[in-house]
C-alpha positions as CSV (number, residue, x, y, z in Angstrom):
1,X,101.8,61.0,107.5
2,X,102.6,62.6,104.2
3,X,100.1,65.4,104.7
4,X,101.8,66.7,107.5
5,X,104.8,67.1,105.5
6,X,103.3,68.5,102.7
7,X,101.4,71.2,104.7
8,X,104.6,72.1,106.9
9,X,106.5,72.6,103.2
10,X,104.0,74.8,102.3
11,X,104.1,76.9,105.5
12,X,107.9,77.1,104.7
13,X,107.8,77.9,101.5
14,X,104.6,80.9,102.2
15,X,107.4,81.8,104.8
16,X,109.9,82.8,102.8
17,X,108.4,84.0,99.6
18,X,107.0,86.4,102.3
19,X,110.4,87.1,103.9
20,X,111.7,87.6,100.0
21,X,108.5,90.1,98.7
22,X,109.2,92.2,102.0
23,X,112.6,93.0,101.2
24,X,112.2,93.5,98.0
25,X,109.4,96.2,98.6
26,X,111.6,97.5,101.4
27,X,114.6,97.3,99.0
28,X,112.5,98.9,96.0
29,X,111.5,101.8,97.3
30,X,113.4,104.3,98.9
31,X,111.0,105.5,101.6
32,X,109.1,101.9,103.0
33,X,105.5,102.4,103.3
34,X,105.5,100.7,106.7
35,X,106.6,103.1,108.9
């Protein structure tokens, strides 16, 4: 089923441009905003 294999890229790829724009905020700034 192709759909399946698209969808589970897609939740891969969400995954780690996630995982990549959280360590660059937490890289960015000095003082993360989550605390």
């Amino acid at each position: 089923k192709p759909k399946a294999r698209i969808e589970s890229q897609n939740r891969h790829s969400l995954s780690v441009n996630s995982t990549a724009t959280f360590r660059c905020i937490v890289h960015g700034n000095p003082e993360p905003q989550l605390r």
